[in-house]
N, C-alpha and C positions, 0 to 999 in steps of 0.2 A: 563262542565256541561251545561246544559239545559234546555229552558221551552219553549216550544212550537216551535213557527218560530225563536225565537233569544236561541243564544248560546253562552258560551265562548270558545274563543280558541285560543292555542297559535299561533303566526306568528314567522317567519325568516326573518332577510333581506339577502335575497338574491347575495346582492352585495356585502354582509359583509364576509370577512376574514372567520369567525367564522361560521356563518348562513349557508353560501354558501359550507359549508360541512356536506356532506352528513352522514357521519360514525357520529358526532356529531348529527346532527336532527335524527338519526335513535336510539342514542341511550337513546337521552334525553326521544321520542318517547315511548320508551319500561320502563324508569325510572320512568315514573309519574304513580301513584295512582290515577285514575280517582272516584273508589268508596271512595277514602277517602279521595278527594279534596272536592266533594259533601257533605261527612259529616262534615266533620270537617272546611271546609270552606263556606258554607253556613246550616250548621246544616240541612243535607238534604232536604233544600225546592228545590233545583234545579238539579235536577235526572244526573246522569254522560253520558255524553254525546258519543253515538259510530258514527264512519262514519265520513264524508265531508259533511255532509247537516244535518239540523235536519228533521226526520223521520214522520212531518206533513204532508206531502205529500205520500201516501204510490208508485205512479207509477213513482215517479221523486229518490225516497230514494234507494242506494244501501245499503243493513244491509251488506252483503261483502266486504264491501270499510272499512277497520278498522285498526287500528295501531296495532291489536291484542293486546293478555294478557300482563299487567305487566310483567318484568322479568331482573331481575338485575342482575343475573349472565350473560347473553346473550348480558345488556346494556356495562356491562364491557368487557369482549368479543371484542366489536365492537369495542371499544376507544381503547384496547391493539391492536389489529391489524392491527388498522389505525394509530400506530405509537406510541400512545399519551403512559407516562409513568406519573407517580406520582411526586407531588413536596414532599417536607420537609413536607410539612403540608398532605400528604395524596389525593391530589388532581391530575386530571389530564388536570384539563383547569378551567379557570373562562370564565364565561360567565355573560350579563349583560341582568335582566331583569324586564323592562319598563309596569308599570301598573298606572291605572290614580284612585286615591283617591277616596271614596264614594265605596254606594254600597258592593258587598262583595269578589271585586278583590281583594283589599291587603291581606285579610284571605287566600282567595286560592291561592295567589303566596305565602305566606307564606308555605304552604304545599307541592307546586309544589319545592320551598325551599330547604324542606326536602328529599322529595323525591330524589332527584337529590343528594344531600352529603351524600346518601345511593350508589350513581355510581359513585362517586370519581368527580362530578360536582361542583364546589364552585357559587352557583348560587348567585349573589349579587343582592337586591328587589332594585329598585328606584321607590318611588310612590309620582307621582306627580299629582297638580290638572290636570284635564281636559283639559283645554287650553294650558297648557304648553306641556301636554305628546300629544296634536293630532300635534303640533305645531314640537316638535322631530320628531314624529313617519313620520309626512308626507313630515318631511324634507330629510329622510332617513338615519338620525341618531341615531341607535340603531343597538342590535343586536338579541332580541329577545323581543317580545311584546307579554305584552296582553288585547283581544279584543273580544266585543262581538257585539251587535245588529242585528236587524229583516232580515233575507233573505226570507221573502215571498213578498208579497201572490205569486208571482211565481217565480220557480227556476231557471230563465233567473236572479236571483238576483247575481247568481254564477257567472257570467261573470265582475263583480261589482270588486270583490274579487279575481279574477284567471285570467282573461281574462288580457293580455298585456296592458300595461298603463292605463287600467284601474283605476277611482278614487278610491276605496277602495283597491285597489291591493298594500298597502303599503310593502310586501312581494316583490315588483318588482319581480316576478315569471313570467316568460315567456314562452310558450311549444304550441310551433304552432300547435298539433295534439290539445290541450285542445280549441284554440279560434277555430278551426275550426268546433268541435265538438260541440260550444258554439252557433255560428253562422248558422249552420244547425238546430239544434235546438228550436231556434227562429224564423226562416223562419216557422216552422210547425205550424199546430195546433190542431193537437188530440195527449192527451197524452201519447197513446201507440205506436205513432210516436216519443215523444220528448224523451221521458221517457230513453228508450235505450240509448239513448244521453249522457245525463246527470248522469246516472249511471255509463257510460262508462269514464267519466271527472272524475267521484267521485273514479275509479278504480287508473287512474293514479293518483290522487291527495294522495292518500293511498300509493302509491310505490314512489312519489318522495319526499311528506310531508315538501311541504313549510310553 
């Protein structure tokens, strides 16, 4: 979900067992309910969010870059053929996910919750204050988080977030075509210059979905 420059959204760690598989992010990806994390977890004041960037920008936004539709029979699909098989309990993995108190995260993981034990995901909530989940999350102990805040006023904020060691890159996501795409980028400065760019990061950020 979304309002204006800032957004939430979920991260991977990357380095993680779990994260660091793709059939799982792909199919968690397709199991959430994005219109009805926005209603039912923030009672629709923060509109559901599409793309890698929010769309305040219109020459920096790919509306193409998108995890497309829901779809649960496709999510389950993914996880059968990437091996995974159900437990006792109907499940085909647990996963664990990190959200920080206040505000209306723990609602919407609560939903995101749901969503997920509709694709056989036993998703288990930890919400802690603030200090303690930046304090996990940046220590790289976790396996799936969630996070929001400002990516403006310019979309050079992506490199923050994607870009290689990067401080907000608590995803540790690495993809030499993305920092170099980043890097050119920011070299420029007319937007119909950058803009390509950065839609171009926003394309592969949608196909590898850290």
């Amino acid at each position: 979900v979304m309002t204006a420059a800032r957004r939430y959204q979920l991260i991977f760690n990357m380095k993680n067992e779990v994260g660091s598989n793709f059939a799982i992010r792909k199919a968690i990806a397709l199991g959430i309910d994005r219109e009805e994390i926005s209603k039912k977890g923030t009672n629709g004041l923060q509109k559901p969010a599409y793309g890698f960037y929010p769309p305040f920008l219109d020459w920096a936004y790919n509306d193409q870059a998108d995890i497309g539709e829901r779809n649960v029979e496709k999510a389950i699909k993914i996880l059968e053929d990437a091996g995974f098989k159900k437990d006792k309990n109907g499940f085909y993995l647990d996963i664990n996910l990190d959200v920080f108190a206040g505000g209306t995260y723990a609602d919407c993981a609560k939903v995101i919750q749901s969503n997920l034990k509709e694709i056989g995901i036993n998703c288990k909530l930890n919400v802690m204050e603030m200090a303690a989940w930046g304090e996990k999350i940046s220590s790289g102990n976790f396996e799936m988080a969630m996070m929001a805040g400002f990516q403006g006023p310019d979309p050079d904020a992506l490199r923050k977030r994607v870009g290689t060691d990067q401080n907000l890159n608590f995803s540790m996501y690495s993809n030499a075509n993305v920092d170099e795409l980043l890097e050119k980028a920011k070299r420029l400065s007319k937007p119909e210059d950058r803009g390509p760019l950065y839609k171009e990061v926003q394309k592969i950020l949608s196909e590898e979905l850290p």
